[in-house]
C-alpha positions in Angstrom: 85.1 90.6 131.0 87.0 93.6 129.3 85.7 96.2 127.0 86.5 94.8 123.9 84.9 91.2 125.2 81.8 93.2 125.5 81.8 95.3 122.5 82.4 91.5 120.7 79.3 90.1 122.6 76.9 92.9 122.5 77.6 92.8 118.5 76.8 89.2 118.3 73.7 89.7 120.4 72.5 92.3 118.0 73.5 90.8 114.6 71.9 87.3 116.0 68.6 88.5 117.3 68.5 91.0 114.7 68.8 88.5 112.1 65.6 86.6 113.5 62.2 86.7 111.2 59.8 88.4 112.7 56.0 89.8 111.6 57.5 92.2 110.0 60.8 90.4 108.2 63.7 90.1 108.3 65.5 92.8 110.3 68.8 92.4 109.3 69.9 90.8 105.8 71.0 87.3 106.0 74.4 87.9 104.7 75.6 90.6 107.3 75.4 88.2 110.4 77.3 85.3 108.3 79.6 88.0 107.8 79.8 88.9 110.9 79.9 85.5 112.3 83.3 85.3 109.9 84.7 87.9 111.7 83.6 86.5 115.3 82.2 90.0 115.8 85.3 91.7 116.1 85.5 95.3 114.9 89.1 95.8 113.0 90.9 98.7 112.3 89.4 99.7 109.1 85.3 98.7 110.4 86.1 101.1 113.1 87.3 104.2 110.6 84.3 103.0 108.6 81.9 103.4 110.9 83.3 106.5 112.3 82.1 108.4 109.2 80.0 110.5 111.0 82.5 111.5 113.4 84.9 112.5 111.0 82.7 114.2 108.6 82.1 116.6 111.8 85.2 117.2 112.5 86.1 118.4 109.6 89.6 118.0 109.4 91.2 114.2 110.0 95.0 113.6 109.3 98.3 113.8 110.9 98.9 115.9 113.5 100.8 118.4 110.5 97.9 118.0 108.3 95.4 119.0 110.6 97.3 121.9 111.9 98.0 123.3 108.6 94.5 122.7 107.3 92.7 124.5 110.4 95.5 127.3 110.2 94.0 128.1 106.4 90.5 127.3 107.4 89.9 128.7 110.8 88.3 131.5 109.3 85.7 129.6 108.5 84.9 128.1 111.8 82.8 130.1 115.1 85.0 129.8 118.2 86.5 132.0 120.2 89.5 130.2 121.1 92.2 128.3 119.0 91.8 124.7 118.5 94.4 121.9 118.7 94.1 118.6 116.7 93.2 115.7 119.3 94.5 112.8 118.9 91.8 109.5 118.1 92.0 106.6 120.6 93.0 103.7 118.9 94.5 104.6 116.2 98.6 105.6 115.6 99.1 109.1 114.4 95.8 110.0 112.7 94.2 113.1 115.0 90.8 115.0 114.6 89.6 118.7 115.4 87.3 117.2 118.2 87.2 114.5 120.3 85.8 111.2 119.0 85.1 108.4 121.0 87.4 105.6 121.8 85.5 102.3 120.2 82.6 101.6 118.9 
């Protein structure tokens, strides 16, 4: 089984068992796993940006590999490190890079 086969399962395990009543409720809303379900559990493109908010929001600056560069080169004041940083490029996705690494799926 390959990585995204098991990124695909352990979302529907989640979303299924997670949608089960239990003493205390619900735990998930009925609509996300029917949504979910739609999808077959599959993350695309966009779900992946979307749910990378986190990431990006640390990183600060998230563009093409120009935009980056010429946003850290008027901001770099404002960050604390020693050494210059280089946009890194995000796994997955064509031509969009980062100012730190962010992981590769989710």
């Amino acid at each position: 089984m390959g990585e995204e086969e098991r990124i695909r399962s352990y979302r529907e395990c989640v979303y299924e068992k997670g949608g089960i009543v239990s003493e205390k409720g619900k735990v998930i809303d009925e609509g996300i796993p029917e949504k979910e379900r739609d999808k077959d559990y599959r993350l695309s493109a966009t779900d992946r940006l979307r749910y990378r908010t986190r990431y990006f929001s640390d990183s600060g600056i998230i563009g093409t590999k120009g935009f980056v560069n010429q946003y850290y080169r008027e901001f770099k004041s404002y960050f604390n490190s020693k050494r210059e940083k280089r946009p890194r490029k995000i796994a997955g996705f064509n031509d969009i890079y980062s100012m730190k690494y962010l992981i590769k799926d989710i």
